[in-house]
N, C-alpha and C positions, 0 to 999 in steps of 0.2 A: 714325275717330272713337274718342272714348275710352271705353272699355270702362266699364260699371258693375260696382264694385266689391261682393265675395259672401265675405263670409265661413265658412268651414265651421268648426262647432267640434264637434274628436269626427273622427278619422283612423284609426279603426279599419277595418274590413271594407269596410263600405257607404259609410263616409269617404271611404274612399280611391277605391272606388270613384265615387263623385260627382266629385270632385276631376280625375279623368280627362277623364271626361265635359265635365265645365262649363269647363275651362280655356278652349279656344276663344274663349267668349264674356264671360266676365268675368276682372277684377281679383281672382284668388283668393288670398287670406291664411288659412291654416291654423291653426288652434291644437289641443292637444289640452294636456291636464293630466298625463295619466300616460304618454306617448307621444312622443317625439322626431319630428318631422315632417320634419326639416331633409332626409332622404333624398328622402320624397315630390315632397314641394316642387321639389327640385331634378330630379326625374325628371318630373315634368309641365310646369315651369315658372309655378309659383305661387311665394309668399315666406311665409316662418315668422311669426306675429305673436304678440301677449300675446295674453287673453282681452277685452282693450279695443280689441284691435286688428281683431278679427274681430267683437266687437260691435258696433263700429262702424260698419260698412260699411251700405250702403246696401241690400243685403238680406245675411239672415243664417241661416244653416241648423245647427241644434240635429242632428248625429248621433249621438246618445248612445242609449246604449238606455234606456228606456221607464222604468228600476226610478231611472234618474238624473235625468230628465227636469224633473222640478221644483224641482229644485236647480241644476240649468243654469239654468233661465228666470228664477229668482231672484238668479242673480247677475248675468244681461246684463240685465236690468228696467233701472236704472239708469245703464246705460253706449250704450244705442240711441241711434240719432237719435229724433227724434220723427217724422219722417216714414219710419221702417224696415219694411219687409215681413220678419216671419220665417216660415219654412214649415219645417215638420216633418215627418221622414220617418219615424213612430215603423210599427209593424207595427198597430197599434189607434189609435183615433181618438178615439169618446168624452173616455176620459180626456185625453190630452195636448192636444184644441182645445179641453177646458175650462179646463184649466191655465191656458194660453196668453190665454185673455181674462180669466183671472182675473187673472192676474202681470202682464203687460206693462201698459205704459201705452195709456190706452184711444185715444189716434193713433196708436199702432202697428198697421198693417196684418196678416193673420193670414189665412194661410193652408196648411191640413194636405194633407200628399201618402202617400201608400202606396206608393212604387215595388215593384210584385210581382216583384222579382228580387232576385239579388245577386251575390257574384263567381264562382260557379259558375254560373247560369244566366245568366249575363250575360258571359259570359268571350270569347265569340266575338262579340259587340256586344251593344248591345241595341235596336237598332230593330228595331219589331212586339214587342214587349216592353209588360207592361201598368202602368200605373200609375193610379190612384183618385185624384181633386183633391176637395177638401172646400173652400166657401168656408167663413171664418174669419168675418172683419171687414175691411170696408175697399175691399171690392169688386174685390179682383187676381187671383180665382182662375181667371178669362177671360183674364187673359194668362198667368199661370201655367200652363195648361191648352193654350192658343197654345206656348207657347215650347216644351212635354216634344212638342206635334205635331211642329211644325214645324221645329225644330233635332236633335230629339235621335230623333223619330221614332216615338216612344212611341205606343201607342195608348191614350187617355185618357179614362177615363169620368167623368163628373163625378156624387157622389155625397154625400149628407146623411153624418156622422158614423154615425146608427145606423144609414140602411140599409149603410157598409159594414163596422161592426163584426158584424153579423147575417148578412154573407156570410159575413166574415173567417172567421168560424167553423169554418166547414164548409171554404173554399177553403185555409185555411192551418190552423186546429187539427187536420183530420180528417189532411190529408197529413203531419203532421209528428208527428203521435203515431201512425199508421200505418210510417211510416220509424224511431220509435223501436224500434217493437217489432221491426220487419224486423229490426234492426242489436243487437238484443238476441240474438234469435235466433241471431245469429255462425255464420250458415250458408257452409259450404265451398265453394269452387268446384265449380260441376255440368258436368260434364263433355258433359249433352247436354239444355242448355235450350232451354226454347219459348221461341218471340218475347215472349209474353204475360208469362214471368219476366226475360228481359232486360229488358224495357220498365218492368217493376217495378222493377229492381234501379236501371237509369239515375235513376229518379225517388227512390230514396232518395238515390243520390248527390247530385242536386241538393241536398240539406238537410244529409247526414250530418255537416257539419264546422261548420254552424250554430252559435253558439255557446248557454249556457245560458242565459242572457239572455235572449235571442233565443226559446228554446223557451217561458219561463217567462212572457215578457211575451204571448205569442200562447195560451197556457194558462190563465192566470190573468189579464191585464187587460182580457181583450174581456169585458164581462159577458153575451156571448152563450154563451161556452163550455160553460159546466154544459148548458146544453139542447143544445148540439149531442154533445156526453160523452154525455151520459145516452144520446140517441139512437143512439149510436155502439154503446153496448154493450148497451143493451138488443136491437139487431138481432143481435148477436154471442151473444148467450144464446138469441135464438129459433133461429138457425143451429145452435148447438149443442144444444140439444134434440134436432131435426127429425135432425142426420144421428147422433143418439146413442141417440133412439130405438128403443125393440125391439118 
């Protein structure tokens, strides 16, 4: 049978990472704007396309980070099918599935995903790996949600925009501003650690190479952040009181 065609636009990190992934099952054509794909492509077995070429396809995947996101959706608006499913794989949700019904045209199908990995936690597969499905519009996020089960293996929560911006917070702001400050630290190799600091240390590396982007949209675009922040340090000044007390 012939494959239905996906286009991914955006072959950065996560890009490419998907790109991997989904060959299998779809007709993949790549674009990215500031990025030469033609390597990729040729290493998974997908084809290079314009930005008309990957909009076009029958479903379409925005991986761009989150600060670009509306400027992508604004230039594929026009160039979709009308019957096209795009799904987003932005790190926050609110904003970009409001975007996304704002911009598209309203028979554009819509549906937002959170893949909770990337190429370091996902480096050795990702099945049993988490990912978040949001319906959008259009009613696909039952297959969408189908397909990350049972192809790719993923285990998939189906969740409203705010409740999982309101997780996001804590599950991805609290670990990756905790891994800032580890990697600020620029602590030496320890010669005789506990399991409990390995275990830390592995868990920064999971992030460490994350790009700024990537920190700054999980910081600043979840509007859950400030309360989960605040949270974070006001537990950190009680701590510090308690063991600085005399």
């Amino acid at each position: 049978m012939r494959k239905e065609s996906l286009g991914i636009i955006g072959t950065g990190a996560f890009g490419s990472l998907a790109a991997r992934h989904l060959v299998p099952y779809f007709d993949l054509v790549l674009h990215d704007a500031h990025a030469d794909s033609a390597e990729l492509a040729k290493s998974v077995g997908a084809r290079v396309g314009t930005l008309k070429d990957a909009a076009s396809c029958a479903i379409v995947m925005p991986a761009v980070p989150v600060q670009k996101f509306r400027d992508v959706l604004t230039a594929i608006a026009p160039l979709l099918r009308a019957d096209a499913l795009v799904i987003d794989v932005c790190s926050v949700k609110i904003k970009p599935m409001g975007a996304m019904l704002e911009i598209l045209p309203a028979g554009v199908a819509v549906v937002g995903t959170h893949p909770l990995f990337g190429p370091q936690s996902g480096k050795n597969g990702i099945a049993g790996l988490n990912i978040a499905v949001c319906e959008g519009r259009g009613g696909r996020s039952s297959c969408v949600a189908q397909f990350c089960a049972e192809k790719l293996g993923l285990r998939v929560t189906l969740v409203s925009p705010e409740e999982h911006d309101r997780e996001a917070a804590y599950v991805q702001g609290l670990t990756h501003m905790l891994a800032k400050i580890i990697v600020a630290l620029d602590l030496p190799e320890m010669r005789f650690p506990t399991r409990t600091y390995e275990l830390m240390q592995q868990a920064v590396e999971m992030v460490r190479y994350d790009s700024e982007e990537l920190f700054r949209a999980i910081e600043r675009e979840n509007p859950f952040s400030g309360e989960a922040k605040k949270a974070f340090f006001a537990a950190a000044r009680r701590l510090e009181e308690k063991i600085t007390d005399n």
